[in-house]
TORZAMAR-125411 format. One record per residue (C-alpha): residue in three letters; x, y, z. Coordinates in pm, 1 decimal, decimal comma. Example, Ala and Ser with C-alpha at 12.3 -4.5 7.8 and 13.67 -1.06 7.14 Angstrom:
REM TORZAMAR-125411
ALA|1230,0|-450,0|780,0
SER|1367,0|-106,0|714,0
This chain:
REM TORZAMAR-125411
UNK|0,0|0,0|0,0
UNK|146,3|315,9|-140,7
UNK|171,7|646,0|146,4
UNK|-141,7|795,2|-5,2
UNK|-352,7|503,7|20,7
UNK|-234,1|439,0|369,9
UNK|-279,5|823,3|446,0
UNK|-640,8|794,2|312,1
UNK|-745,5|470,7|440,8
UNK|-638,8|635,9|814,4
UNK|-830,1|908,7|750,3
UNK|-1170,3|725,2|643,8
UNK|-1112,8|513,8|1013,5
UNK|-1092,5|846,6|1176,0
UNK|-1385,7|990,4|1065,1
UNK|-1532,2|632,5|1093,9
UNK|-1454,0|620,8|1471,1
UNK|-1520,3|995,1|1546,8
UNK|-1919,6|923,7|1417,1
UNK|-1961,4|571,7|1619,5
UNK|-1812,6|791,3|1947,1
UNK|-2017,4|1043,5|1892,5
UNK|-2329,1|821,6|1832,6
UNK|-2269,3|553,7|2145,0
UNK|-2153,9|887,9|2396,7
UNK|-2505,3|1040,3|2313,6
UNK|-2714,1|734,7|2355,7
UNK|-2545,7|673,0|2660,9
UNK|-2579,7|1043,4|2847,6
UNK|-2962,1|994,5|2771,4
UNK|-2973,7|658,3|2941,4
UNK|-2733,8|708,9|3252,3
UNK|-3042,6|964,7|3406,3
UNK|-3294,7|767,3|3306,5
UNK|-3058,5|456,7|3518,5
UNK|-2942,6|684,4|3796,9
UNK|-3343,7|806,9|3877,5
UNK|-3404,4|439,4|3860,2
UNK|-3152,0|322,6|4072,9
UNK|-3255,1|599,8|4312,9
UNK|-3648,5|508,4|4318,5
UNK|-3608,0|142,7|4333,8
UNK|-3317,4|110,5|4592,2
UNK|-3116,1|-113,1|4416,8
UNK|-2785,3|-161,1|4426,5
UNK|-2740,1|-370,7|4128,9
UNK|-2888,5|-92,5|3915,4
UNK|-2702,9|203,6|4094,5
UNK|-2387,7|6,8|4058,3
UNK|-2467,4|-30,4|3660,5
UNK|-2611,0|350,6|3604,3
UNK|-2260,7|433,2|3817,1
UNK|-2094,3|205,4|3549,1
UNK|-2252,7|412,4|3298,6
UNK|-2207,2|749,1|3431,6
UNK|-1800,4|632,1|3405,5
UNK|-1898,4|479,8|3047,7
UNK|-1988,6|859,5|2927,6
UNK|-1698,4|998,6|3129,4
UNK|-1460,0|746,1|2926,2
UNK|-1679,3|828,1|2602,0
UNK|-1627,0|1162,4|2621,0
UNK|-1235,5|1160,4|2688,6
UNK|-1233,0|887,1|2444,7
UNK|-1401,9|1154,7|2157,2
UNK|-1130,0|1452,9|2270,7
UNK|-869,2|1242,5|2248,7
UNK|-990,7|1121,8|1908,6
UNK|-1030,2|1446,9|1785,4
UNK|-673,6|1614,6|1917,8
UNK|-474,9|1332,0|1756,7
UNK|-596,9|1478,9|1406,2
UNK|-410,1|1757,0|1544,9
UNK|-63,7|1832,7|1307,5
UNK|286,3|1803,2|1521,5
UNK|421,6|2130,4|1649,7
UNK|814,1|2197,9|1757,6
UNK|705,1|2143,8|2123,5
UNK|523,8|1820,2|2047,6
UNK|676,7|1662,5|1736,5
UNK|492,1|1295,8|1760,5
UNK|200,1|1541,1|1736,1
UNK|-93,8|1416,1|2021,8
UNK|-109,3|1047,5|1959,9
UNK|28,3|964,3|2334,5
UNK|-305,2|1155,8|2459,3
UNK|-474,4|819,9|2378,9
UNK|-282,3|610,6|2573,0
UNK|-333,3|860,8|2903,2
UNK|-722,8|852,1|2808,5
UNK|-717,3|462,4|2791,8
UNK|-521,7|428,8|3132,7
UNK|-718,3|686,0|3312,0
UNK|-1054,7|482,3|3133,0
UNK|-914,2|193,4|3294,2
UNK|-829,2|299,6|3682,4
UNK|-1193,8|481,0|3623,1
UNK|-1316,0|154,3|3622,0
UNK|-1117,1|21,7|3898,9
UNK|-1232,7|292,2|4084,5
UNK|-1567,5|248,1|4039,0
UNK|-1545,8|-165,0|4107,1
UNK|-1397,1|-93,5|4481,8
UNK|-1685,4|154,7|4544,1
UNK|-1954,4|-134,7|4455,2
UNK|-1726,9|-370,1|4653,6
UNK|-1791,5|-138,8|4911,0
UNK|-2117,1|-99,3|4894,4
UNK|-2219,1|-446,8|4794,6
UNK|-2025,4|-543,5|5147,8
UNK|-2284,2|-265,1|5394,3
UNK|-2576,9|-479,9|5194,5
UNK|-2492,6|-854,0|5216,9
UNK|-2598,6|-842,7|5572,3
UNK|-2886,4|-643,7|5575,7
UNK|-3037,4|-644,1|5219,0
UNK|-3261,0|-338,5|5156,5
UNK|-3626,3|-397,6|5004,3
UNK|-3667,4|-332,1|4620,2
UNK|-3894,7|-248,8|4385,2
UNK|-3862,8|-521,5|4145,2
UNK|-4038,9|-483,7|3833,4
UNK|-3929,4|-136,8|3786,7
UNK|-3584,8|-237,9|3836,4
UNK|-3613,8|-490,5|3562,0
UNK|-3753,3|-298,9|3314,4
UNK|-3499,6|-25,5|3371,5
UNK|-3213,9|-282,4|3344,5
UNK|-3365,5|-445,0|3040,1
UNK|-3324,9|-95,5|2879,7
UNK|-2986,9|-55,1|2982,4
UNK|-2918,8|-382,9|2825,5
UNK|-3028,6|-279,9|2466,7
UNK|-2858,3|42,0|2513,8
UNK|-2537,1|-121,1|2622,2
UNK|-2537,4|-348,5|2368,4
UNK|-2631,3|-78,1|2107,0
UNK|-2292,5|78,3|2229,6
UNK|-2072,2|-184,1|2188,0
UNK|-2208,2|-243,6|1828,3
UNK|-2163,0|49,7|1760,1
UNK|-1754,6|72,8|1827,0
UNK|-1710,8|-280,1|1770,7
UNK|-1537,7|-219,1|1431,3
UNK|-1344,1|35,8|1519,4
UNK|-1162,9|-85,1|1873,3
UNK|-881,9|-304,2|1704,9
UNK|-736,2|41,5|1504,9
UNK|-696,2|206,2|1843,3
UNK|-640,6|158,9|2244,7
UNK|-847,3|467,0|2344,9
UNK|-1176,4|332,3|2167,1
UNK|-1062,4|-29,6|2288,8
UNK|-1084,3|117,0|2636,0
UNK|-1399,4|284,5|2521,8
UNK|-1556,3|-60,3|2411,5
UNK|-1439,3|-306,2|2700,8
UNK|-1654,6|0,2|2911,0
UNK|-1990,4|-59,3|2715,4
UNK|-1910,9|-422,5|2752,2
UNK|-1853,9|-428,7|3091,4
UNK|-2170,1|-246,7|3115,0
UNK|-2357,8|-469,6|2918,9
UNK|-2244,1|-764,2|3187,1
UNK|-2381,1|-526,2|3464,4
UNK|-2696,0|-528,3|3309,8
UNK|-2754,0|-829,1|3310,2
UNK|-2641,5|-912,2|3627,8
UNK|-2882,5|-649,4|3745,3
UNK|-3183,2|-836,1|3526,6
UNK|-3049,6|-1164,1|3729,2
UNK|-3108,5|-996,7|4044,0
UNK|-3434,3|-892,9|3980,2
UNK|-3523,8|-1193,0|3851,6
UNK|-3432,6|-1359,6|4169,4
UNK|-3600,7|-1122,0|4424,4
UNK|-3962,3|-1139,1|4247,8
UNK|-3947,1|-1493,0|4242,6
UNK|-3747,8|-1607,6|4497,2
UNK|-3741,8|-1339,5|4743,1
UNK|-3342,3|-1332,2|4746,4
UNK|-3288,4|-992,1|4856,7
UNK|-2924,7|-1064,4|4885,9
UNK|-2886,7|-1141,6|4506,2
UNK|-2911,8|-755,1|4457,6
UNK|-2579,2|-691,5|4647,4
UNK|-2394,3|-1018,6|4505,0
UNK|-2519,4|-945,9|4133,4
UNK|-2342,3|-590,2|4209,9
UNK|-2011,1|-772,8|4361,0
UNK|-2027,3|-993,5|4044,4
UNK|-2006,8|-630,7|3826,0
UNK|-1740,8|-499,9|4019,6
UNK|-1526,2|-848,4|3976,0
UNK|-1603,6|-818,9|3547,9
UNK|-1474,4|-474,9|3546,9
UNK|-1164,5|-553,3|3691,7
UNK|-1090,2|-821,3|3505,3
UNK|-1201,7|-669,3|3203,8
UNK|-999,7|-348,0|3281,8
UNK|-675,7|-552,3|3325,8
UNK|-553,0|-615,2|2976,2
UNK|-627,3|-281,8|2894,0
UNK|-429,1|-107,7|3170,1
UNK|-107,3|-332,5|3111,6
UNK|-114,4|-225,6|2755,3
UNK|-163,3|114,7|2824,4
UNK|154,0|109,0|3115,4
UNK|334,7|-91,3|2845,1
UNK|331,2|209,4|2581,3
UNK|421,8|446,0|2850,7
UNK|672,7|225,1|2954,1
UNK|792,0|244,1|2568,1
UNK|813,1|-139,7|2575,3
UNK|857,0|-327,7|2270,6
UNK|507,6|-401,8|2108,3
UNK|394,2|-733,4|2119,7
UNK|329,6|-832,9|1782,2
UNK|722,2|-762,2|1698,6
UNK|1025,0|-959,3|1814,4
UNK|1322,5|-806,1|1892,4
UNK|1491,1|-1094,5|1788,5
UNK|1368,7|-1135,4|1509,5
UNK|1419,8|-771,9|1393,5
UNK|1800,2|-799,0|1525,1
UNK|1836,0|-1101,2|1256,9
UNK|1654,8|-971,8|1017,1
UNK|1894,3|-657,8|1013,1
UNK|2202,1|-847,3|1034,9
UNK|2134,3|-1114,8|767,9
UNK|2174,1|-779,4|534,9
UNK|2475,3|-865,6|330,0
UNK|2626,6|-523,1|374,6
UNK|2550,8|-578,7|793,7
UNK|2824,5|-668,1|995,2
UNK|2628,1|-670,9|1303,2
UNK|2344,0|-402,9|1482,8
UNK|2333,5|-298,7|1843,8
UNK|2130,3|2,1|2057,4
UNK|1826,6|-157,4|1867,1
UNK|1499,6|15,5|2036,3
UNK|1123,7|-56,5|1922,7
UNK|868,4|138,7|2127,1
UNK|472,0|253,2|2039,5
UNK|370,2|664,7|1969,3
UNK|-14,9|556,8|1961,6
UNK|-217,7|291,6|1798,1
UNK|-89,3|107,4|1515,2
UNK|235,7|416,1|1528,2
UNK|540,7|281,7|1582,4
UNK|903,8|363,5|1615,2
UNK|1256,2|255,0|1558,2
UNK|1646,8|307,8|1623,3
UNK|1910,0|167,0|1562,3
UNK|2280,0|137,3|1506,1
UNK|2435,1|-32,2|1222,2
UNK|2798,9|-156,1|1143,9
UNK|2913,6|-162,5|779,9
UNK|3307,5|-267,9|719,0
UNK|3277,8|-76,0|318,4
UNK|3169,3|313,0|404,0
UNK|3104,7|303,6|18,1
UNK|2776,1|161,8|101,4
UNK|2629,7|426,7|346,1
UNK|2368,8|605,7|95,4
UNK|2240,5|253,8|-42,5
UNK|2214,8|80,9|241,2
UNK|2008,8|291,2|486,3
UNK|1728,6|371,6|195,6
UNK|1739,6|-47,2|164,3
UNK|1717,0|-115,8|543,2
UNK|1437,4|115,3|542,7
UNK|1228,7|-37,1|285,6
UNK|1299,3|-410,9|477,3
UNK|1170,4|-252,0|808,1
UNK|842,9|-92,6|632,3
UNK|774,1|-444,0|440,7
UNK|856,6|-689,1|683,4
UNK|704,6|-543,9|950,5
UNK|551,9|-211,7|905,2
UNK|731,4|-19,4|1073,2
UNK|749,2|342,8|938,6
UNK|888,0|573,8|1134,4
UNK|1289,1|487,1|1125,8
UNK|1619,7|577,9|1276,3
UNK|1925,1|451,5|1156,7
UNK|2248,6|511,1|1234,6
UNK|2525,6|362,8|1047,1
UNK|2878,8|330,1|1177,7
UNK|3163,2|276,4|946,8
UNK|3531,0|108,1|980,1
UNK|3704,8|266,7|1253,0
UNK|3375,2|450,0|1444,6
UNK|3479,7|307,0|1759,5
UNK|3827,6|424,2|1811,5
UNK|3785,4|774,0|1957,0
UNK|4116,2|846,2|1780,5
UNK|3935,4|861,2|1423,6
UNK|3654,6|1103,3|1475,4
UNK|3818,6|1452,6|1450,2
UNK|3802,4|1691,5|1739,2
UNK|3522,2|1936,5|1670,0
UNK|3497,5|2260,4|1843,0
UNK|3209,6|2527,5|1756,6
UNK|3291,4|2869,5|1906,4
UNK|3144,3|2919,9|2203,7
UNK|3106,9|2548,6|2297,2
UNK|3484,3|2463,9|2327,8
UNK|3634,2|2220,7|2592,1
């Protein structure tokens, strides 16, 4: 795929994922009062825990849809990778959101156990049921778009989380206007908390990974290393660094050791093309070092006027 394609094909995704964002933030704001007032009027925990859920799922929406839209933004000479790291801080934040959240219904879900509170069933289920469809609606919606980027990843793995609460929350009420089971309502909402937090995980790891600027997990180092070095004109590489900007943007450097310095030019535009073909990586830093680069005694002595040792 030529630049131009690839430049075009990111930009139809973008405005792809901007709409669905837009479309699954909306649909959730409505829902989350209609939830919360709910929660409030039936006194159940279940559904308070899920309309909290989604009150965190708009939250993470709407940082998800900024950080969308400021990673259109061009680089300036303060920020030359442009915004693309904004993502990653939007995805981790998403995720200890969620964390957050899951100790607060741990909390709660522990005051209840004990002494269940009475509920207003049928109300609750209905309400629920709605949340469902919503929910679900949501994670349709982004579905296609959450393997292009982290941020709507984090964005999705929220409305599916949610989804799970939801029906939890049906489960519960379920339970209580058959059964009686009053303490279903706090264990459904223990059950929520314990799906976000394993649901959360993945996604904070990667996150801490990319700020960590650890090598992405679909390339070996190895592998690079040997792919480099099998070059005929490669004596052998070293310093070799692979690290993430944002989503599906990554970077290189390395250092190179020819023995003929006749074959600088050549051989950096060739090592280049390898890296972009065998494994997509675009945004190169090569550094080759002739015959005689590591004796000191070689490099002249350079001194710029005012910068003199």
């Amino acid at each position: 795929m030529s630049h131009s394609q690839t430049a075009q094909a990111h930009q139809h995704r973008f405005q792809s994922s901007t709409w669905r964002l837009s479309l699954a933030f909306w649909t959730q704001c409505l829902f989350f009062v209609v939830e919360l007032v709910g929660g409030i009027l039936t006194n159940s925990l279940a559904l308070l825990a899920d309309a909290g859920h989604m009150f965190s799922d708009v939250g993470a929406l709407g940082l998800s849809y900024l950080a969308l839209r400021w990673t259109a933004k061009p680089p300036t000479s303060q920020k030359t990778y442009g915004y693309h790291r904004l993502e990653i801080l939007v995805a981790l934040l998403n995720g200890l959101t969620l964390w957050a959240m899951a100790a607060y219904i741990f909390y709660e879900a522990y005051g209840r156990i004990f002494q269940p509170p009475q509920i207003n069933t049928v109300p609750m289920i209905i309400i629920a049921s709605l949340g469902l469809a919503i929910n679900l609606f949501g994670v349709y919606i982004l579905h296609p778009a959450k393997e292009h980027n982290l941020n709507l990843r984090s964005a999705f793995l929220h409305l599916l989380a949610d989804s799970l609460g939801s029906l939890a929350a049906i489960a519960a009420g379920v339970a209580i206007l058959f059964k009686g089971w009053y303490w279903f309502d706090p264990l459904a909402g223990g059950v929520i908390a314990v799906m976000i937090v394993l649901g959360s995980w993945q996604l904070l790891r990667e996150a801490t990974d990319i700020l960590m600027e650890a090598t992405p997990k679909h390339i070996d180092l190895e592998e690079v290393s040997g792919v480099l070095e099998a070059h005929p004109l490669v004596d052998k590489v070293h310093d070799l660094h692979i690290w993430t900007i944002g989503s599906g943007i990554y970077a290189l450097s390395v250092h190179v050791n020819i023995s003929n310095n006749e074959d600088r030019d050549c051989l950096t535009w060739e090592l280049e093309e390898l890296l972009r073909h065998r494994f997509g990586l675009e945004h190169n830093t090569i550094q080759i070092e002739g015959p005689g680069f590591h004796d000191p005694r070689a490099c002249p002595l350079i001194r710029l006027e005012g910068h003199s040792h």
